[in-house]
N, C-alpha and C positions, 0 to 999 in steps of 0.2 A: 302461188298467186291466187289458186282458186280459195286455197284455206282462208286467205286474207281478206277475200270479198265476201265471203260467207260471214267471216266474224264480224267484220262494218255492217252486212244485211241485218246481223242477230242484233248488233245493237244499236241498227238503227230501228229495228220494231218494237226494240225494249223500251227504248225511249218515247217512238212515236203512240205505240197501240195505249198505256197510259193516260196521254193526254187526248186522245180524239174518240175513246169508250166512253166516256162520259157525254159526250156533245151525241156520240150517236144514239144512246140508250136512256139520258134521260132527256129529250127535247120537250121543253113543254113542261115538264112535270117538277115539283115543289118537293122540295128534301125536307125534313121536317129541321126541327128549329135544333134539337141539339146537334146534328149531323153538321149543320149550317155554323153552330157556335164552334165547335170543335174543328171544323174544316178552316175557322179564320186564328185558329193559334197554331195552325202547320208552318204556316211560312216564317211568323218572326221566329220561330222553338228552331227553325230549320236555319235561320239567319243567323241567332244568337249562339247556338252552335259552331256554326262555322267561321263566324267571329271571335269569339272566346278562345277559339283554339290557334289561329291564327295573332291576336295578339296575347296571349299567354306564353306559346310557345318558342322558344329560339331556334330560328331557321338552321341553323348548320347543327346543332345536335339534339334538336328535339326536346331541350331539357328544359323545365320553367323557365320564363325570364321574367317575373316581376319583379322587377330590380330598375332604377332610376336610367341607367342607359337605353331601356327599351322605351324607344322616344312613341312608340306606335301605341301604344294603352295613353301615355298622357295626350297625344293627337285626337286619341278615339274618346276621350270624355266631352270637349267640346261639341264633338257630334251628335254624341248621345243626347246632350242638353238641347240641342236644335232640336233636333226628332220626336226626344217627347214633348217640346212645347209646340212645335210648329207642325208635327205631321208631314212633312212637305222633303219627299224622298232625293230632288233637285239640289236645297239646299244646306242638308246633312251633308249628299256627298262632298257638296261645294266646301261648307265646313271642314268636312274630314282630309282633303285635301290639299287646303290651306294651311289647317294645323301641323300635317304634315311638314308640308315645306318650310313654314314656319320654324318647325325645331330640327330640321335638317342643317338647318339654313345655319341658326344662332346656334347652334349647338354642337 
């Protein structure tokens, strides 16, 4: 039991010290402008990542699925189209999980 709370403590600091070094070390102070530009292509590189793999991949064995039955890549272009025209994170999902149901549904 002690092992187990030790390893929840490790990474609940690995998680937490991360996001709350920054608020305590730079308060006040201006990152310069490429730090700034480069710090705003983390999240989509980290999104499109994890989306690409998720709908490229076949859940039960891991192996490509671009193929017409993987109804989740044709769901997710819909969405994409919202996103980049509208920006608006609310109605992408709303999108993407329409599209979903959508080809769940008919298909």
């Amino acid at each position: 039991m002690r092992n187990e709370l030790l390893l929840i403590a490790g990474m609940a600091m690995v998680t937490f010290v991360p996001r709350i070094a920054p608020m305590l070390l730079l308060p006040g102070k201006k990152l310069p402008k490429a730090v700034e530009r480069w710090l705003s292509f983390v999240a989509p590189a980290i999104i499109g990542a994890l989306l690409l793999q998720d709908l490229a991949l076949d859940r039960s064995s891991e192996a490509p699925a671009l193929s017409v039955p993987n109804i989740y890549i044709f769901a997710a272009l819909p969405a994409f189209i919202v996103a980049f025209l509208t920006k608006n994170m609310m109605l992408t999902v709303i999108t993407g999980i329409a599209s979903t149901a959508f080809l769940r549904f008919f298909l």
